[in-house]
N, C-alpha and C positions, 0 to 999 in steps of 0.2 A: 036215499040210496047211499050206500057206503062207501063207495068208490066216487061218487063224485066231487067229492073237494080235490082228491087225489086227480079226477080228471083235468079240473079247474085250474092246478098250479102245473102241470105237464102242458096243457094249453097256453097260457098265457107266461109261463115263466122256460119252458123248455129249450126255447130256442138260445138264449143267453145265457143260463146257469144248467149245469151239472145238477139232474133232479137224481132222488137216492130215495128209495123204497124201502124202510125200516121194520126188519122183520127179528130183532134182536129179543134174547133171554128166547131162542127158537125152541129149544128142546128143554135141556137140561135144569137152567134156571125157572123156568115155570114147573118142570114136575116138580123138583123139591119145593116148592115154596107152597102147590098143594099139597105135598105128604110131611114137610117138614124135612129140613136137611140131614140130618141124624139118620132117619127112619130110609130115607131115601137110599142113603148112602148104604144102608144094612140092606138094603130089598137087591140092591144091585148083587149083593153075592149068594143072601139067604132065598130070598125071593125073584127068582128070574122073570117069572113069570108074571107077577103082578109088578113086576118094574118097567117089563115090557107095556103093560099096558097103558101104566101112567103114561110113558114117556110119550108113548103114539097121541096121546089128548095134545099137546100143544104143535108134535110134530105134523099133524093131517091140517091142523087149524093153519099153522102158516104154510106148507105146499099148496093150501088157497089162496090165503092173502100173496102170500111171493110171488107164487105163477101169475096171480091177476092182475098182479103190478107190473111183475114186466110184461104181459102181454099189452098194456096200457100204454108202456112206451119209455118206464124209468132208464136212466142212464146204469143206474148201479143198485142192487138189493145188498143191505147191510142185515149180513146175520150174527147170530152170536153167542156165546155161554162162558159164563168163568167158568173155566176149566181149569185154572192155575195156581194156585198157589206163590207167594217170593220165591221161593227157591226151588219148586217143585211143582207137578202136578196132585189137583185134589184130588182124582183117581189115576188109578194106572194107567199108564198105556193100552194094557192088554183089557182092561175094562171099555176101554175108549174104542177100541178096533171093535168090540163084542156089540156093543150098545148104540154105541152114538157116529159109527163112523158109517156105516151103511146105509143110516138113516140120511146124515147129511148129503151121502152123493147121491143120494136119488132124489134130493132134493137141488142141489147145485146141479142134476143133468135136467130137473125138468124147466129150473127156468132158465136154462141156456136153452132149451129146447122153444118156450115159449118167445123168449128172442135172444137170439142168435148173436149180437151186437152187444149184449148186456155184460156187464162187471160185477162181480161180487165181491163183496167185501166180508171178513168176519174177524168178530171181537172177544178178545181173552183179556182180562189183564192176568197177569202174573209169568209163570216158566212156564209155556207151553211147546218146548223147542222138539222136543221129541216126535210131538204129529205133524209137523210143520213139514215135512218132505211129503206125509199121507196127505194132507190138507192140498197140497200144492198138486197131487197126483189125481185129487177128486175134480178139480178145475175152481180153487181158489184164484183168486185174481190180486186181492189185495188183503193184508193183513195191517189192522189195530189191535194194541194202541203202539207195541210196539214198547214196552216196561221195560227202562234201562237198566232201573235197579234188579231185574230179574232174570233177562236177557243182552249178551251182547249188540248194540245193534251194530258195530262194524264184524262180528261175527255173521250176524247176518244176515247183513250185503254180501259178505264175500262168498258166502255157502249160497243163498237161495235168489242173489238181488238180480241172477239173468231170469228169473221166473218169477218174481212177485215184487208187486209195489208195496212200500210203505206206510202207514199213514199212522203220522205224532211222532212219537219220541224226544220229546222233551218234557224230560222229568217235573211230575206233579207229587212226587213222593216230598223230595227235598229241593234241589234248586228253586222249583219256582216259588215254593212258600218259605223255604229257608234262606235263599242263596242273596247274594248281590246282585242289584242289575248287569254289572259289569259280567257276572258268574252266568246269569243268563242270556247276554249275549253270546259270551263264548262258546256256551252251549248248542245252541242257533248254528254256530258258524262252523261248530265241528259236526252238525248232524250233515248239513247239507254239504260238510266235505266231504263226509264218509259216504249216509247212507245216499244222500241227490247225487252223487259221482255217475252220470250216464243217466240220469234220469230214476223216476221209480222211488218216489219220496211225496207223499200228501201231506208236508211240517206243521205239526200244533201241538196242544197238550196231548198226556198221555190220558188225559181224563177231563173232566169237567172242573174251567178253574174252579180252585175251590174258596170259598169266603174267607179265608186267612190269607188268602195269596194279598201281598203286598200290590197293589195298583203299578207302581212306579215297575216294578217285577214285570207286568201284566204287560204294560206298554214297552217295555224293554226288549220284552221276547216279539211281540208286534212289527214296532220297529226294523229290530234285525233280522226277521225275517223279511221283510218287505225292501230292507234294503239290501239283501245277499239276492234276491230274486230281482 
């Protein structure tokens, strides 16, 4: 059965830990990676129609797997798509609203729907600031990873932080693999001044350390987090 490992860690691990139903690369990232990015990206304007279609193959697959998780009893479903770019989104907005944004709220109403109690969380790296009020408006709950170098994060706390939590923001671009420990503390201590101000901060990388990150780095950000919390 395919669900049962999932039942197995909600049972035996539930009552103590924060369990999270992993429904990431939902839409977007899996159709292009079946049509090829290029080709993908050209179907969205030339091809509406057959973009449509792609897109529905991985969006119908996880309004399964999602729904069935939170009906199961996860604490939080983690969705997701690079959407972003450094300093910009990979598609437009107005692509974003056409395609992939109707898709997602009927996906974020069914599994509030399937339980009620549930969080969702969704993943960008890059500039995604533009749908970040639409996102918040479909019943977003918490946003990763939260890219310093792409986004302000004391921008925004101050614009969205009474309506969504954070979670990361500590630079995996530069500081952790380039900076000093001492640089990674500081880091540490200015997110959870800014963004933790009132609560509404999940503090870690902005990504998966990566194999060049320095250890002593690694423990440093640890640390000071562990010891500002």
């Amino acid at each position: 059965e395919l669900y049962d490992e999932a039942a197995r860690v909600i049972r035996e691990y539930g009552e103590e830990y924060w369990i999270v139903g992993v429904a990431v690369c939902t839409i977007w990232e899996t159709a292009w990676a079946l049509r090829g990015l290029s080709r993908m990206l050209m179907d969205l304007v030339e091809n509406p129609g057959l973009a449509e279609r792609i897109l529905d193959i991985p969006y119908n697959y996880h309004m399964v797997t999602a729904t069935r998780l939170a009906s199961m009893g996860v604490d939080m479903i983690w969705l997701g798509d690079d959407m972003g770019e450094q300093n910009r989104m990979m598609i437009s907005p107005r692509l974003w609203r056409k395609y992939f944004k109707p898709r997602m709220a009927e996906l974020i109403r069914r599994i509030k729907e399937a339980n009620p109690e549930i969080k969702v969380a969704y993943h960008s790296d890059g500039n995604i600031e533009p749908i970040i009020p639409e996102l918040i408006d479909i019943g977003l709950d918490v946003l990763n990873p939260v890219q310093p170098g792409s986004m302000d994060p004391a921008r925004l706390k101050r614009l969205y932080g009474d309506r969504l939590c954070f979670w990361g923001s500590i630079d995996e671009q530069y500081t952790l693999p380039f900076g000093t420990p001492e640089e990674v503390r500081a880091e540490v201590k200015e997110r959870i001044r800014t963004l933790g101000k009132g609560g509404g901060l999940i503090i870690g990388p902005t990504h998966h350390v990566q194999l060049d990150t320095p250890m002593e780095n690694f423990w440093a950000m640890i640390r000071a987090i562990k010891g500002e919390i």
